[in-house]
Residue frames as qw, qx, qy, qz and C-alpha x, y, z in Angstrom:
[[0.000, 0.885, 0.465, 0.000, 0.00, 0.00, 0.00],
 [0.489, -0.605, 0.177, 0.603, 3.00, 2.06, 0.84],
 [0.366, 0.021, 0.622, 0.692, 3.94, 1.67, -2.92],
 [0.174, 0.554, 0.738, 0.344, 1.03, 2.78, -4.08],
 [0.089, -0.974, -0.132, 0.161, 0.84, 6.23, -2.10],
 [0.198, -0.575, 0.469, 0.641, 4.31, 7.13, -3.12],
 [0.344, 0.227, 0.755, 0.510, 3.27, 6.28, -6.54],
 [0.009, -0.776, -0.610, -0.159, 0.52, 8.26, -6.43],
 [0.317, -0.869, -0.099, 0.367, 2.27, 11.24, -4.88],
 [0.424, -0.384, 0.431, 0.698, 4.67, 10.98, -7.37],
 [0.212, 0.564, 0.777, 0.183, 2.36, 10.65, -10.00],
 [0.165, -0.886, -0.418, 0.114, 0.18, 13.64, -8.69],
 [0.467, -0.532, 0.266, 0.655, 3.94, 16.04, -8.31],
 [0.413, 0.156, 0.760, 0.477, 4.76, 14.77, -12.01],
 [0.186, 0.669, 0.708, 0.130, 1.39, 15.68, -13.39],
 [0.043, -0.947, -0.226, 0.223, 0.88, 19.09, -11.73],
 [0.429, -0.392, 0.416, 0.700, 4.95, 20.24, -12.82],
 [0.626, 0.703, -0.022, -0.337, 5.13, 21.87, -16.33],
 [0.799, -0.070, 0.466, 0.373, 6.79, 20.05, -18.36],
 [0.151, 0.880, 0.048, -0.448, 8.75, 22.53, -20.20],
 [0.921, 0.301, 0.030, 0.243, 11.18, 20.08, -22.41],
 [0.673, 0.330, 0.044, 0.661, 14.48, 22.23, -22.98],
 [0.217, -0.850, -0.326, 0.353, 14.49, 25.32, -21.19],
 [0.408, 0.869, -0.079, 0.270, 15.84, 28.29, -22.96],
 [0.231, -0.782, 0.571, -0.094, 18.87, 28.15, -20.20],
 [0.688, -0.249, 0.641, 0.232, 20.07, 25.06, -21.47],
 [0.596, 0.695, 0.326, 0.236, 19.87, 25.88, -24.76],
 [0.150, 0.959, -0.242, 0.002, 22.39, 28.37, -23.97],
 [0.291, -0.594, 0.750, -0.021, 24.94, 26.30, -22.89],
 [0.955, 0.180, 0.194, -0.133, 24.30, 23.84, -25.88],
 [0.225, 0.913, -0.338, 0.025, 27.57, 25.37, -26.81],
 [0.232, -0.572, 0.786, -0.036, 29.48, 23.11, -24.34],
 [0.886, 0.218, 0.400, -0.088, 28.02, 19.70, -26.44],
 [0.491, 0.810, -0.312, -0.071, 30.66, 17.96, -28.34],
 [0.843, -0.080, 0.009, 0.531, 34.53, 16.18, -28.37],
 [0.075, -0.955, 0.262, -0.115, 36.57, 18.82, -27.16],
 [0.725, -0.035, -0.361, 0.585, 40.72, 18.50, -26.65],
 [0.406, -0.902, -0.108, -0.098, 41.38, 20.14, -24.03],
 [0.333, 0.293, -0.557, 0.702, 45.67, 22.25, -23.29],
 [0.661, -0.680, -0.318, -0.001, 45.52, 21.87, -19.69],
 [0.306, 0.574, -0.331, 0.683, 47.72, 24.99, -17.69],
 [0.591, -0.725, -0.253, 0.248, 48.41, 25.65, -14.30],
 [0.037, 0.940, -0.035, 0.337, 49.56, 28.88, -12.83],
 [0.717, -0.478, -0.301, 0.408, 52.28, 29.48, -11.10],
 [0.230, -0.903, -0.014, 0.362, 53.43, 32.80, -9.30],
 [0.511, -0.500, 0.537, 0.448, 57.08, 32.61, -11.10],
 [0.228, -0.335, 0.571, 0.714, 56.24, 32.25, -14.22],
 [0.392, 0.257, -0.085, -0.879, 52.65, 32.54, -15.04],
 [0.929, 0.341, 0.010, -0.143, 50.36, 29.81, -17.85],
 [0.212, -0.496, 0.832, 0.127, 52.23, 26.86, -18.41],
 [0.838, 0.176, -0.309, -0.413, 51.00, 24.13, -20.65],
 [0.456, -0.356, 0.780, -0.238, 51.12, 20.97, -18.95],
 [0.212, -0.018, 0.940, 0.268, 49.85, 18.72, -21.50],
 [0.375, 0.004, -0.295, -0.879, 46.79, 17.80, -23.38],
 [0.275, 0.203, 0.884, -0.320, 43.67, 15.51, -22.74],
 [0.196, -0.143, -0.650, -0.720, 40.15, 14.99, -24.11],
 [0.190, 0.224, 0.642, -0.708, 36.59, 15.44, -23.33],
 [0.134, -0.228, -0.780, -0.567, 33.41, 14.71, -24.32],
 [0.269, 0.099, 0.477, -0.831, 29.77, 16.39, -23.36],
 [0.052, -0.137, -0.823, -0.549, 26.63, 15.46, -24.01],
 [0.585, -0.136, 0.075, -0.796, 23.12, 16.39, -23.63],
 [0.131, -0.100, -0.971, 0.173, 20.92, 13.95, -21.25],
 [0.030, 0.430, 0.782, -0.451, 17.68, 13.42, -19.63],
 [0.086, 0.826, 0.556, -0.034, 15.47, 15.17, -22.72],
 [0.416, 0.555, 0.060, 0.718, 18.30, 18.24, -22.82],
 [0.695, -0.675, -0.219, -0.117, 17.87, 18.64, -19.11],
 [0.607, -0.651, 0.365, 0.274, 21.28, 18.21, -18.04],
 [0.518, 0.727, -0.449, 0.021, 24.81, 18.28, -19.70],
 [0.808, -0.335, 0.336, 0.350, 27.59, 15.10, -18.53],
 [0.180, 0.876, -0.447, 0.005, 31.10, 15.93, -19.11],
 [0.925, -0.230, 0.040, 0.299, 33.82, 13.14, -19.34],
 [0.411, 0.862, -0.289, 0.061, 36.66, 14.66, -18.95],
 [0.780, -0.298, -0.065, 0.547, 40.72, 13.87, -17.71],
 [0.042, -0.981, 0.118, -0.150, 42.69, 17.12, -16.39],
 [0.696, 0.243, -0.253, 0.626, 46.27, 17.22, -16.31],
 [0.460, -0.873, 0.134, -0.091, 47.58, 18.54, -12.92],
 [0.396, 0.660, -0.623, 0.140, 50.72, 18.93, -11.93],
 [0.572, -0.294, 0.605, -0.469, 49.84, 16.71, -9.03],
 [0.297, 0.044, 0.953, 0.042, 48.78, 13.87, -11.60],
 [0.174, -0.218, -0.789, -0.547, 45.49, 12.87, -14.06],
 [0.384, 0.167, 0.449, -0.790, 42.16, 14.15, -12.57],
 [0.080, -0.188, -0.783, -0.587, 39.46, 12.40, -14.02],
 [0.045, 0.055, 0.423, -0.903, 36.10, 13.81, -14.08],
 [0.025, 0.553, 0.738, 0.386, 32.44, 13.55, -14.48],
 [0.101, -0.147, -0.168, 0.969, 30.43, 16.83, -14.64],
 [0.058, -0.578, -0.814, -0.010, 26.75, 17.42, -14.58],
 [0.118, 0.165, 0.064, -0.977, 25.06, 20.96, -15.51],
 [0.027, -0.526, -0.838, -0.140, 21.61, 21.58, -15.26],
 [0.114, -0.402, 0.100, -0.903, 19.27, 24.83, -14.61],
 [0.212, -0.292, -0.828, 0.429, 17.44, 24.93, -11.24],
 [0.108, -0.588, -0.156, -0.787, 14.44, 26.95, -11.75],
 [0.516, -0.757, -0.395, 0.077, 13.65, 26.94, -7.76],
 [0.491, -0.601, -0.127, 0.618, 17.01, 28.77, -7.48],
 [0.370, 0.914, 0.120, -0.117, 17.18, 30.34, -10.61],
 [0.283, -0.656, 0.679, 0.167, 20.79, 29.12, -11.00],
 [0.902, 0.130, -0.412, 0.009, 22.59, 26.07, -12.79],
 [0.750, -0.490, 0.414, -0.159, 23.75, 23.84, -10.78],
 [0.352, 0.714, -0.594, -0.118, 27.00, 21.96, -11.27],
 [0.955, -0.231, 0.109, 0.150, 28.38, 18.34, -10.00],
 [0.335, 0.659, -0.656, 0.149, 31.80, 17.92, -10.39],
 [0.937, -0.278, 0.207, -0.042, 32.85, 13.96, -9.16],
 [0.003, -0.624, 0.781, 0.017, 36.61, 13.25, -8.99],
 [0.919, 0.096, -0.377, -0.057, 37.95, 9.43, -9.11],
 [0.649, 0.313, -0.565, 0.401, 40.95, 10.00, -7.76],
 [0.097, -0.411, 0.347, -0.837, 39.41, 11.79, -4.80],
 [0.189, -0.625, -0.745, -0.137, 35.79, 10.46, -4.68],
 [0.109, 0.472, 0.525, -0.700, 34.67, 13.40, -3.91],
 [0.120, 0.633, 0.725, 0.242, 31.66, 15.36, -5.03],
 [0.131, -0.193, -0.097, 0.968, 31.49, 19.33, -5.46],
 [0.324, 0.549, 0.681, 0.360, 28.53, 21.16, -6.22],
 [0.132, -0.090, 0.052, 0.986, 28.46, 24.67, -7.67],
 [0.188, 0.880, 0.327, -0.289, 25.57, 27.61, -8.31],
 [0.402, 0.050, 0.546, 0.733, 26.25, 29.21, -11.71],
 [0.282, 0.855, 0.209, -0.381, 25.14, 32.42, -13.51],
 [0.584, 0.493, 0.314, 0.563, 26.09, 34.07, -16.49],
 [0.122, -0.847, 0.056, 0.515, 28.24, 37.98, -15.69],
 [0.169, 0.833, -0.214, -0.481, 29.48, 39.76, -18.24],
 [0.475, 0.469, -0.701, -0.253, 29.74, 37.06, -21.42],
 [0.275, 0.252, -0.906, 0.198, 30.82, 33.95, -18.92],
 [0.813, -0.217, -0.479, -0.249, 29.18, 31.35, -17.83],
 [0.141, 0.550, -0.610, 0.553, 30.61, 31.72, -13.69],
 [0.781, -0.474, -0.340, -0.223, 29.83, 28.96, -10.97],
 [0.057, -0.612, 0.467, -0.636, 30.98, 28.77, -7.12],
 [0.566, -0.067, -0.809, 0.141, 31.09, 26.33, -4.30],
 [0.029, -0.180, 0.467, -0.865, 30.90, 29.29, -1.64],
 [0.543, -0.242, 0.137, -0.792, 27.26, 28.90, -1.33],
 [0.848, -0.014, -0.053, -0.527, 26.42, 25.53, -2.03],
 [0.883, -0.024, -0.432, 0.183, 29.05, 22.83, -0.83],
 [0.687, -0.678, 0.016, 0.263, 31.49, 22.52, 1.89],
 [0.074, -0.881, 0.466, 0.031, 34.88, 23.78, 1.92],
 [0.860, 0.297, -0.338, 0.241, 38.01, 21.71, 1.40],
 [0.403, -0.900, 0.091, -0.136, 39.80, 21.86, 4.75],
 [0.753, 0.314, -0.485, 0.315, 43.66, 21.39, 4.50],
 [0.730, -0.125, -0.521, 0.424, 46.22, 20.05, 6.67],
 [0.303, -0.017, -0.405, 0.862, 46.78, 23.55, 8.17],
 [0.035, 0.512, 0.695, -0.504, 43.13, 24.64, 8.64],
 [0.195, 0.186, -0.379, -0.885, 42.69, 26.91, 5.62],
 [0.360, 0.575, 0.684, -0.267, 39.45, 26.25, 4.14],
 [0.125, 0.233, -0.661, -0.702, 39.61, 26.39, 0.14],
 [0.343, 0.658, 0.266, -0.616, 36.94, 27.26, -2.31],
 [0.310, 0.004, 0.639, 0.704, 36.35, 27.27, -6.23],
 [0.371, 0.639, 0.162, -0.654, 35.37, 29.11, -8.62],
 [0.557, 0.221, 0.749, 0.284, 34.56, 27.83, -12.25],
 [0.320, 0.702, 0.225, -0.595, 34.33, 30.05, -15.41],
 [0.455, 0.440, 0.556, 0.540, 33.76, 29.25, -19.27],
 [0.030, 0.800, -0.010, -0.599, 34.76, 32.36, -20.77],
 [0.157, 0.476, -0.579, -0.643, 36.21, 33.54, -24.31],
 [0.604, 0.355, 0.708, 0.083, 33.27, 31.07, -25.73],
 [0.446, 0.424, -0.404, -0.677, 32.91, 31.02, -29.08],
 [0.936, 0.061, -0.091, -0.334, 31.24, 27.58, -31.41],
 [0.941, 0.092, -0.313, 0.089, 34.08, 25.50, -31.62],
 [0.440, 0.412, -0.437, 0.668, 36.40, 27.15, -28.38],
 [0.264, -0.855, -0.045, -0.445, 36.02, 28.18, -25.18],
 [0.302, 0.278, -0.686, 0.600, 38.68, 28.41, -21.73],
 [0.639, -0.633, -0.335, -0.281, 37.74, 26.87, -18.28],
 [0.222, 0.581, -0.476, 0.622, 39.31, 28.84, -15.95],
 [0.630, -0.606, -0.475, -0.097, 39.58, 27.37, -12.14],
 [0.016, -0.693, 0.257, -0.674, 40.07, 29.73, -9.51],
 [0.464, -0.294, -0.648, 0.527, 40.93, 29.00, -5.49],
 [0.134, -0.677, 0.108, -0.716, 40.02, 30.89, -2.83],
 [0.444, -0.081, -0.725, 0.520, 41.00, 30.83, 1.13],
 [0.093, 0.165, 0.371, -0.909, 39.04, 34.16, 2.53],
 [0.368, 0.644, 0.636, -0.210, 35.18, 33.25, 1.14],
 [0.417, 0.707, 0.376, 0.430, 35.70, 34.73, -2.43],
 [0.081, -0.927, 0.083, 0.356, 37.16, 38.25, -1.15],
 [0.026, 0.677, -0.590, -0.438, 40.30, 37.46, -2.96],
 [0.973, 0.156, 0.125, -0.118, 40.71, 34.63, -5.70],
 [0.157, -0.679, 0.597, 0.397, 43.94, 33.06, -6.92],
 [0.649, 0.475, -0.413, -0.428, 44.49, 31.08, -10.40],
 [0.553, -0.469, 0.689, 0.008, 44.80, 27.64, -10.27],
 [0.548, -0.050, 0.783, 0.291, 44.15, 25.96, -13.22],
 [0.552, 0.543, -0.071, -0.629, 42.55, 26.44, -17.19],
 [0.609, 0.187, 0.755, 0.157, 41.69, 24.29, -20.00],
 [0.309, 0.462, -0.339, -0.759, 41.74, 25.52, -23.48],
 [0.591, 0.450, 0.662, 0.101, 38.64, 23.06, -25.48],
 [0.246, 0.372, -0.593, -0.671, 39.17, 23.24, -29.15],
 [0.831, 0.100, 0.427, -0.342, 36.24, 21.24, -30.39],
 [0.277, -0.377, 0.808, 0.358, 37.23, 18.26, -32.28],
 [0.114, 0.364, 0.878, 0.288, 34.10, 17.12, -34.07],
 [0.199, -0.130, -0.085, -0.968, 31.13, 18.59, -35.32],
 [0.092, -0.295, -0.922, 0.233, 28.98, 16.80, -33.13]]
């Protein structure tokens, strides 16, 4: 009987929801669909972008055009990051909403994302925990597809130790798309 009232509640939820197929905010960001290589840099004080190698990635529209998944692998100077990534718009917050799921970590990040001036800019500050290292700092990220264009665009990640007052550069991907998917 159980089964049947949660059926029915779901049902009933389901029903009453518009069903709105594509939303015009995911239709912006159909841009990031595709096989993308990806130059992977990391900053450093001393001597600025460095290219650290290349890698590949591959998005795709899911669930109806609901959500974007990213496979990707990031070159770090720390080692191979591999990633799965999940964008979607939330119309209760009026935000997209990111995943971001390491392997090599297991962890799980999830970001709040607008669009400022051109870029496409999500943040952890509001909507996940910190990352709390060995000496008690308490590190932050910021995510931003910028210089888009159809078959280009840089994802620039950013640190931060003081809740977004200051950011510092920590990593970027240049995607050159590789197909005309």
């Amino acid at each position: 009987m159980k089964i049947v009232k949660f059926f029915g509640l779901f049902l009933l939820i389901n029903l009453s929801w518009p069903f709105l197929g594509s939303s015009q905010e995911m239709k912006d960001i159909s841009f990031l669909e595709g096989s993308w290589s990806i130059e992977n840099y990391e900053f450093s004080e001393e001597k600025g972008w460095g290219i650290i190698g290349t890698s590949n990635s591959v998005i795709q529209s899911k669930h109806d055009g609901r959500f974007l998944a990213e496979t990707a692998k990031y070159l770090t100077s720390y080692g191979e990051i591999n990633m799965i990534t999940h964008i979607g718009f939330d119309s209760r917050s009026n935000s997209y909403k990111l995943s971001a799921m390491d392997k090599e970590y297991g962890l799980m990040d999830i970001y709040l994302g607008r669009w400022s001036s051109g870029d496409l800019v999500f943040s952890n500050l509001e909507s996940d925990l910190p990352i709390v290292l060995e000496d008690g700092r308490e590190l932050s990220f910021r995510l931003t597809y910028s210089s888009i264009k159809k078959n280009s665009f840089v994802h620039l990640v950013e640190g931060t130790f003081d809740g977004g007052k200051t950011w510092f550069s920590f990593s970027k991907g240049i995607y050159s798309r590789t197909t005309n998917d």
